[in-house]
C-alpha positions, -999 to +999 in steps of 0.1 A: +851+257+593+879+279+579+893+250+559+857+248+543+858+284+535+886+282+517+882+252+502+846+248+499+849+208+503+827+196+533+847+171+543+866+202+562+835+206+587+843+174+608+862+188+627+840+217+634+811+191+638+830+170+660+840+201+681+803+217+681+792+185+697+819+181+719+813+216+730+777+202+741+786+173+755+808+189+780+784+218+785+756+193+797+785+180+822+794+205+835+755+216+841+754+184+862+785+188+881+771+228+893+739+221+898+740+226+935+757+261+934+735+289+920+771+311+913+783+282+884+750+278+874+751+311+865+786+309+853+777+279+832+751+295+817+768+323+803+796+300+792+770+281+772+755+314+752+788+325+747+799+291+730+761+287+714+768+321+700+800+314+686+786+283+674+758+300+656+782+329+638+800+299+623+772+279+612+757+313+596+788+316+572+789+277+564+751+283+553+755+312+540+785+300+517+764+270+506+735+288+496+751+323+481+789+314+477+822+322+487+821+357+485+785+364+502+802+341+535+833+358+535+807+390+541+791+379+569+829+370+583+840+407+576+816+416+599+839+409+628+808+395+646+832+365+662+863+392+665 
């Protein structure tokens, strides 16, 4: 994601594609291997906000950067939102 912003060529979101979907993958994993404990379920479920949050914060400035430009993402990143 921060090569794209920099660059602005899409070929620099694989990785963060590849990772968001990773990220996923193991999350739905890991929901199977807690199931039985009500603590990591809980655990787990927080993990996967926080993650889905982050997530979100970075597809927000992608979209934002395709729509309104360089300079309208790198104000939703001075936000500090993901700090």
């Amino acid at each position: 994601q921060r090569g794209f912003q920099i660059t602005g060529r899409d070929e620099y979101l694989k990785p963060y594609h590849d990772g968001a979907e990773s990220a996923r993958r193991r999350l739905d994993r890991l929901d199977g291997l807690v199931a039985d404990d009500p603590d990591h379920v809980a655990d787990a479920a927080e993990l996967r906000g926080l993650i889905g949050r982050k997530i979100g914060e970075l597809e927000r400035a992608i979209t934002v950067y395709k729509t309104d430009g360089r300079e309208a993402a790198r104000e939703v990143i001075r936000t500090d939102t993901g700090k």
